[in-house]
PyMOL CGO cylinders between C-alpha atoms (Angstrom):
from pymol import cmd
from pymol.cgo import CYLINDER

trace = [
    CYLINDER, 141.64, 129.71, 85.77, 143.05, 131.52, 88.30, 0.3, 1, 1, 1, 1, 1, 1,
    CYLINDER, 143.05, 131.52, 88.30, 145.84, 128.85, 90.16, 0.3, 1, 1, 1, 1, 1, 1,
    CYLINDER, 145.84, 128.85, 90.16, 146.16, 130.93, 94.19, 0.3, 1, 1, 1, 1, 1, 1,
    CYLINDER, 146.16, 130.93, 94.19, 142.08, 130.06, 93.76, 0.3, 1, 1, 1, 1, 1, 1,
    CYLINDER, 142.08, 130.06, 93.76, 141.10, 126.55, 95.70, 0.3, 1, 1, 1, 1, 1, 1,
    CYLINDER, 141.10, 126.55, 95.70, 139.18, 124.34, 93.70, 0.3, 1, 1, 1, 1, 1, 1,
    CYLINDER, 139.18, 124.34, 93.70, 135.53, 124.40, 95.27, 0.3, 1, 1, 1, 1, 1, 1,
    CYLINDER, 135.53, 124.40, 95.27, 134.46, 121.65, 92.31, 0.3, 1, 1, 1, 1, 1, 1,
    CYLINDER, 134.46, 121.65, 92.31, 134.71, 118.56, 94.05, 0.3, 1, 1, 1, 1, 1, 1,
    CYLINDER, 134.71, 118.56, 94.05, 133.06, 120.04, 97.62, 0.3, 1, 1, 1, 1, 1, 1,
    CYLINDER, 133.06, 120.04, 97.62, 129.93, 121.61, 96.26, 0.3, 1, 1, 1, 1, 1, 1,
    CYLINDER, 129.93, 121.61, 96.26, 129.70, 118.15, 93.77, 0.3, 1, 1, 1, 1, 1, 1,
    CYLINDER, 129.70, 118.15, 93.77, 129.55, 116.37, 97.38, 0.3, 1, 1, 1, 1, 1, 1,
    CYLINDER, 129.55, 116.37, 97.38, 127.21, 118.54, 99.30, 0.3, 1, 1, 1, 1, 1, 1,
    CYLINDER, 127.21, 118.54, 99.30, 125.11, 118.23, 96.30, 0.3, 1, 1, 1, 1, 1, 1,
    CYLINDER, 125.11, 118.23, 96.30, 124.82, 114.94, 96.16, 0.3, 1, 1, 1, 1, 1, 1,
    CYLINDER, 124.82, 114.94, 96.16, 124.25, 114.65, 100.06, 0.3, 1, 1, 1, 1, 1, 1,
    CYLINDER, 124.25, 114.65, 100.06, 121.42, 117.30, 99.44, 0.3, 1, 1, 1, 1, 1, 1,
    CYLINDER, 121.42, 117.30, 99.44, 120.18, 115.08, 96.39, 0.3, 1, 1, 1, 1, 1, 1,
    CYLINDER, 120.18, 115.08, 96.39, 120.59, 111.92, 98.54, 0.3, 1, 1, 1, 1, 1, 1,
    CYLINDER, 120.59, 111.92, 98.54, 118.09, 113.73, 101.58, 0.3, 1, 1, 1, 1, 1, 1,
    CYLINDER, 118.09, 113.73, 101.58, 115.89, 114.81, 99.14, 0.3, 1, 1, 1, 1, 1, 1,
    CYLINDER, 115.89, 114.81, 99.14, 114.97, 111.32, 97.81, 0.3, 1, 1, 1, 1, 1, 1,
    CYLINDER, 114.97, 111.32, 97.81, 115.07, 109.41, 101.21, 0.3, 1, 1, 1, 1, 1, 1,
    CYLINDER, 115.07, 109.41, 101.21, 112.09, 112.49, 102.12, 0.3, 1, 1, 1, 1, 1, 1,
    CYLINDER, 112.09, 112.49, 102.12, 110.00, 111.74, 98.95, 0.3, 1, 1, 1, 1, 1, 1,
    CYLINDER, 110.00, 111.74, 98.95, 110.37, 107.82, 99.45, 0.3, 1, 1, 1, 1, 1, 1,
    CYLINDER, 110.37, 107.82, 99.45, 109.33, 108.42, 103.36, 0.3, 1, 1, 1, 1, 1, 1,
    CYLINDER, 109.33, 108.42, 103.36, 106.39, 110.31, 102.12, 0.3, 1, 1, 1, 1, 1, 1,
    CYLINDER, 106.39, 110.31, 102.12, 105.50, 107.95, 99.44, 0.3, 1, 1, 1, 1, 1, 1,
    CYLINDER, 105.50, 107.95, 99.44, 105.60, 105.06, 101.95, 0.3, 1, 1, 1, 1, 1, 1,
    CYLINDER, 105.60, 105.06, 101.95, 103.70, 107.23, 104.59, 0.3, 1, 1, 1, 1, 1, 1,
    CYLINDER, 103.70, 107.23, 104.59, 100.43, 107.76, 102.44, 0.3, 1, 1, 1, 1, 1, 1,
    CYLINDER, 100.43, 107.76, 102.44, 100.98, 104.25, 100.80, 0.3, 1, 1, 1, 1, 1, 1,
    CYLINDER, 100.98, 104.25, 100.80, 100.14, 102.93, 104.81, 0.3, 1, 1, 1, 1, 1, 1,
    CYLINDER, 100.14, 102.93, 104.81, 97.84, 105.84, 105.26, 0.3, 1, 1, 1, 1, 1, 1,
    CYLINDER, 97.84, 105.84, 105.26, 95.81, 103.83, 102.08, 0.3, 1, 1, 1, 1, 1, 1,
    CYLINDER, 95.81, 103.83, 102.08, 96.71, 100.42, 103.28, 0.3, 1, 1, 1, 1, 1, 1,
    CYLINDER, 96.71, 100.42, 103.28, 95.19, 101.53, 106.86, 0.3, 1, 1, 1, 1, 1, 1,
    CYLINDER, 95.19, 101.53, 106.86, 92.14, 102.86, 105.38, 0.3, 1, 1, 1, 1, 1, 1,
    CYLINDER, 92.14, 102.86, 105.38, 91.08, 99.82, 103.68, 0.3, 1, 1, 1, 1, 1, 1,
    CYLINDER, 91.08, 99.82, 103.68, 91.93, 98.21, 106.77, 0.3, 1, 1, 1, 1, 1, 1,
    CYLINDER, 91.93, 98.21, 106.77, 89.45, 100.29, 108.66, 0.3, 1, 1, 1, 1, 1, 1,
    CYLINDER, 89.45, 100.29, 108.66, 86.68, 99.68, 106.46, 0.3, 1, 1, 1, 1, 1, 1,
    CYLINDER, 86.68, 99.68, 106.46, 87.34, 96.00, 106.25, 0.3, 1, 1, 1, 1, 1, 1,
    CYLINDER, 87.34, 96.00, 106.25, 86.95, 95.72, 109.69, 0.3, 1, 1, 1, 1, 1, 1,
    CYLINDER, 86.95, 95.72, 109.69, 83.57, 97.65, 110.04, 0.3, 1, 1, 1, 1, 1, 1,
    CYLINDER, 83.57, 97.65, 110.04, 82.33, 95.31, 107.31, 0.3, 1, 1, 1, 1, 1, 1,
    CYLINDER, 82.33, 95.31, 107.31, 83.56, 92.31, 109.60, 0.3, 1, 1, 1, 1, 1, 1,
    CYLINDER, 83.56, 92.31, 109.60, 82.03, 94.02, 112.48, 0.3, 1, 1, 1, 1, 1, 1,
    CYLINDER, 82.03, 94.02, 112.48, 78.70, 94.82, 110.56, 0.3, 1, 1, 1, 1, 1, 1,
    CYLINDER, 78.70, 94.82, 110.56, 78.91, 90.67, 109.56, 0.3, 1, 1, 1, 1, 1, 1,
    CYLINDER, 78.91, 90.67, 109.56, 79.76, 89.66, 113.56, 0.3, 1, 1, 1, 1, 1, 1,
    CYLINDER, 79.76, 89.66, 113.56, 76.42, 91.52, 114.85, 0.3, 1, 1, 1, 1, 1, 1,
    CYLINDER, 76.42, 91.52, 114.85, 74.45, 90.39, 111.85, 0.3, 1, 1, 1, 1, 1, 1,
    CYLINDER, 74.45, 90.39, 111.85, 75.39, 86.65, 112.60, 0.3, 1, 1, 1, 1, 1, 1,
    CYLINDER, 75.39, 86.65, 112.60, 74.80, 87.57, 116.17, 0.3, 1, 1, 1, 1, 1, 1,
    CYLINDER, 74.80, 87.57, 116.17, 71.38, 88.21, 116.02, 0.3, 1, 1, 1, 1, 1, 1,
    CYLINDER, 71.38, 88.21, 116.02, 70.87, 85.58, 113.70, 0.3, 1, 1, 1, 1, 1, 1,
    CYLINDER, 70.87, 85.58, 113.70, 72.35, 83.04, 116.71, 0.3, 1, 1, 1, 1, 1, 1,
    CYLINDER, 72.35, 83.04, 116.71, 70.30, 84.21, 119.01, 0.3, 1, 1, 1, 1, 1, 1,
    CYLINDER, 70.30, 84.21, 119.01, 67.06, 84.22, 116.90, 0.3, 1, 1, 1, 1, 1, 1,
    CYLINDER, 67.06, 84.22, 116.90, 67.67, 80.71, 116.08, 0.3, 1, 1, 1, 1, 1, 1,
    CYLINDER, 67.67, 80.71, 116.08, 68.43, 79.56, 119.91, 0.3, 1, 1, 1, 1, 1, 1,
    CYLINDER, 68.43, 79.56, 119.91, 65.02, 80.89, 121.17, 0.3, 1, 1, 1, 1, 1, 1,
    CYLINDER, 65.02, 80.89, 121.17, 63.09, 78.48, 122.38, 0.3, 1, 1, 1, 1, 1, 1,
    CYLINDER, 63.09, 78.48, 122.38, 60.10, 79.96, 119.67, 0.3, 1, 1, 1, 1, 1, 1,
    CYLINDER, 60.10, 79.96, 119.67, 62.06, 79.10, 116.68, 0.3, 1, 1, 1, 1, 1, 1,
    CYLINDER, 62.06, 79.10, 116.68, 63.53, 75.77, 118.33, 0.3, 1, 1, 1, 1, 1, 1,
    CYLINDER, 63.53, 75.77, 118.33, 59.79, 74.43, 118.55, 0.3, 1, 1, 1, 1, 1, 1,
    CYLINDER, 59.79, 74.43, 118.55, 58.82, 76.13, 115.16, 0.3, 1, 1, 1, 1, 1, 1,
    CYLINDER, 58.82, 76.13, 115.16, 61.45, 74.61, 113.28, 0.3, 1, 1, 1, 1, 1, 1,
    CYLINDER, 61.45, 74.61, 113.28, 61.78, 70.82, 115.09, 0.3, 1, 1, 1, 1, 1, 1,
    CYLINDER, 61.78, 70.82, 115.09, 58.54, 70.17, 116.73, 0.3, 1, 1, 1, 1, 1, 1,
    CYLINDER, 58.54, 70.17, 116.73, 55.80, 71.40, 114.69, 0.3, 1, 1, 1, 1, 1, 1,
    CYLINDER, 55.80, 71.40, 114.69, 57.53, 71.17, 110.82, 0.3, 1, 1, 1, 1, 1, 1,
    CYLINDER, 57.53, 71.17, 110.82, 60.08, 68.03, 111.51, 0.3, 1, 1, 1, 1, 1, 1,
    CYLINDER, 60.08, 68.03, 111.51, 57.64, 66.13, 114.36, 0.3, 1, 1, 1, 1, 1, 1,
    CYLINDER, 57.64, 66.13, 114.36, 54.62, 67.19, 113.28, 0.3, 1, 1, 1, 1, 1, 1,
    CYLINDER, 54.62, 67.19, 113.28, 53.37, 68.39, 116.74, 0.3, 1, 1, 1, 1, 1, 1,
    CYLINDER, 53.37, 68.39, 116.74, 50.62, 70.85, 117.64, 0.3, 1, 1, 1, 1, 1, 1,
    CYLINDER, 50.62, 70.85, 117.64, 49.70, 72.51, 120.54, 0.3, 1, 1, 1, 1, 1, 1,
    CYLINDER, 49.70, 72.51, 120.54, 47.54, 70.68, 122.99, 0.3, 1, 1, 1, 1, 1, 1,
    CYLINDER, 47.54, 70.68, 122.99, 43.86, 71.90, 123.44, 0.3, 1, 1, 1, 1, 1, 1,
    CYLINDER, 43.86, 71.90, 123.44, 42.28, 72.75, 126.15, 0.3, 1, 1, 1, 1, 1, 1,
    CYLINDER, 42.28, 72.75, 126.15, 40.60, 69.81, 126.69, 0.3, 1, 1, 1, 1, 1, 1,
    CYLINDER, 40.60, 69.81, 126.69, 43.56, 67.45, 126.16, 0.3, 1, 1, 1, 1, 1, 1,
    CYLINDER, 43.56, 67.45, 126.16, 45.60, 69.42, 129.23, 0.3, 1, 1, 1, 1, 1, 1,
    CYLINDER, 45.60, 69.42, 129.23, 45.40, 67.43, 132.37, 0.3, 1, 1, 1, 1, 1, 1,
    CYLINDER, 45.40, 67.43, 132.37, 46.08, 69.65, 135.68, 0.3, 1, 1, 1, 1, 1, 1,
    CYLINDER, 46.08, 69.65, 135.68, 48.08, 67.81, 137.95, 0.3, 1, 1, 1, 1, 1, 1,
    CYLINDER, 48.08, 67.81, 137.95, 46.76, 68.47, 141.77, 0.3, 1, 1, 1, 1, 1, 1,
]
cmd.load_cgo(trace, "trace")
């Protein structure tokens, strides 16, 4: 070796490392990025399942608080009612 040459050695073995040292903190950052881009998808599509659910059960509410299925349901199946006849209607004057 040539002694009136500076050792480099020890300098390059530190910017390498620092390069190393950026180069993994990028790959984990990217890892972690499409890891939430998954967790965010199945997010998505857990919600429009919910969503889907929350109209279905919506509809379903308001079919069963119409007065039709009310008197189906209690009057006529539990009560055993029937609709009058003509004849047994009485008009008030």
């Amino acid at each position: 070796m040539d002694k009136n040459r500076p050792k480099l050695t020890p300098l390059w073995l530190g910017l390498l490392s620092i390069f190393i040292t950026g180069l993994l903190l990028y790959t984990y950052c990217r890892i972690e990025c499409v890891k939430i881009g998954y967790e965010l998808s199945e997010e998505k599509a857990r919600y429009m399942k919910l969503d889907t659910r929350r109209s279905e059960l919506t509809i379903e509410l308001n079919t069963l608080k119409s007065h039709e299925q009310i008197e189906q349901q209690v009057a006529r199946h539990k009560l055993g009612l029937k609709m009058p006849t003509p004849k047994q209607v009485v008009e008030i004057p």
